[in-house]
C-alpha positions in Angstrom: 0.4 6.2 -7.2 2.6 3.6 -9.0 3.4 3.2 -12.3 2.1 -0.1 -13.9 2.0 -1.5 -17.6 -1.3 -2.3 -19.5 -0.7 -5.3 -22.0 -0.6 -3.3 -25.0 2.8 -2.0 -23.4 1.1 1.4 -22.3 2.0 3.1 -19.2 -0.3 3.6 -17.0 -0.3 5.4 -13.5 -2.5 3.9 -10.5 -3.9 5.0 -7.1 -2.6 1.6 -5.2 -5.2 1.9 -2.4 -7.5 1.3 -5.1 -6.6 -2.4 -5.3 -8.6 -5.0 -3.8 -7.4 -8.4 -5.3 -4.4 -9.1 -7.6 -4.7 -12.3 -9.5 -2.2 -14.5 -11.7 -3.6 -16.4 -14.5 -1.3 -16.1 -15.9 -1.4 -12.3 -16.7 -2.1 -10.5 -13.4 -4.9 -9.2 -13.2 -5.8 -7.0 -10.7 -9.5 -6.1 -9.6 -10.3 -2.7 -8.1 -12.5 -1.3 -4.9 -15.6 -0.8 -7.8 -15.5 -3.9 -9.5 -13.4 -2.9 -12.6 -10.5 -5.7 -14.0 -7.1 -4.8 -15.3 -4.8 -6.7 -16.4 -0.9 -5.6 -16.6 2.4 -6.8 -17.8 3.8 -7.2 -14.3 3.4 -9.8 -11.9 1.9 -9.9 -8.7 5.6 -9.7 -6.7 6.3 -6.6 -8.6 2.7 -4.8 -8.5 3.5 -5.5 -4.5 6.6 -4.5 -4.3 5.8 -0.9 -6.3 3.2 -0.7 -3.5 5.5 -0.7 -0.4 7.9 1.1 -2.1 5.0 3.8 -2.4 4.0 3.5 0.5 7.5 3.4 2.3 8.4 6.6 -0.2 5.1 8.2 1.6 6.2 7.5 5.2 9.3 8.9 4.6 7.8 12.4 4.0 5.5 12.6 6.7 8.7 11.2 8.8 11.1 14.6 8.0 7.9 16.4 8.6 7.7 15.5 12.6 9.7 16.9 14.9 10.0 14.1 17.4 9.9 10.0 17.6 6.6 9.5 19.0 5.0 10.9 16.3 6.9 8.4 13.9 5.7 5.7 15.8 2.3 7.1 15.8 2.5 7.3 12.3 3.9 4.0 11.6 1.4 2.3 13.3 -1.4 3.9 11.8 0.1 3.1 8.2 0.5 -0.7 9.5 -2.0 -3.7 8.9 -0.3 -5.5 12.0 -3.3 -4.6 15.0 -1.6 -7.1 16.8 1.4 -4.6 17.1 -0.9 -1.3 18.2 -0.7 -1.1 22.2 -3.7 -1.9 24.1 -5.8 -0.1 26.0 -5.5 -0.9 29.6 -8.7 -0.1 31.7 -7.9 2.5 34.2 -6.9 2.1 38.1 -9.1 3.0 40.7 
């Protein structure tokens, strides 16, 4: 969750997976996984960077939960948008 600002100058918490799109024009609006518009105070650099920090905050507690370094890597790949950087599967010898 990550803490945004509605134009009125409310605070507002939101679930950051449920972004789809973030706009600028020149408020940022940001459309969600249903459909539904808001528009917030901060701009698009910031609403990403509240994001990864989020996200990096989450990683972080699932890393001092594992007990060795494969597991982190496991973890890290799963949380990544890179495929490119997941191994690939290599068809077995005969």
């Amino acid at each position: 969750m990550i803490e945004l600002t509605r134009l009125n100058g409310r605070p507002m918490t939101l679930n950051s997976d449920l972004i789809k799109t973030a706009e600028a024009s020149p408020d940022t609006m940001l459309t969600l996984i249903n459909g539904e518009k808001m528009i917030v105070r901060e701009t698009i650099a910031e609403v990403e960077e509240r994001v990864m920090a989020y996200r990096a905050r989450l990683l972080a507690i699932v890393a001092k939960r594992l007990h060795n370094f494969g597991d982190l890597e496991r973890i890290a790949a799963l949380a990544s948008l890179d495929v490119e950087a997941q191994p690939s599967a290599t068809p077995l010898s005969k």
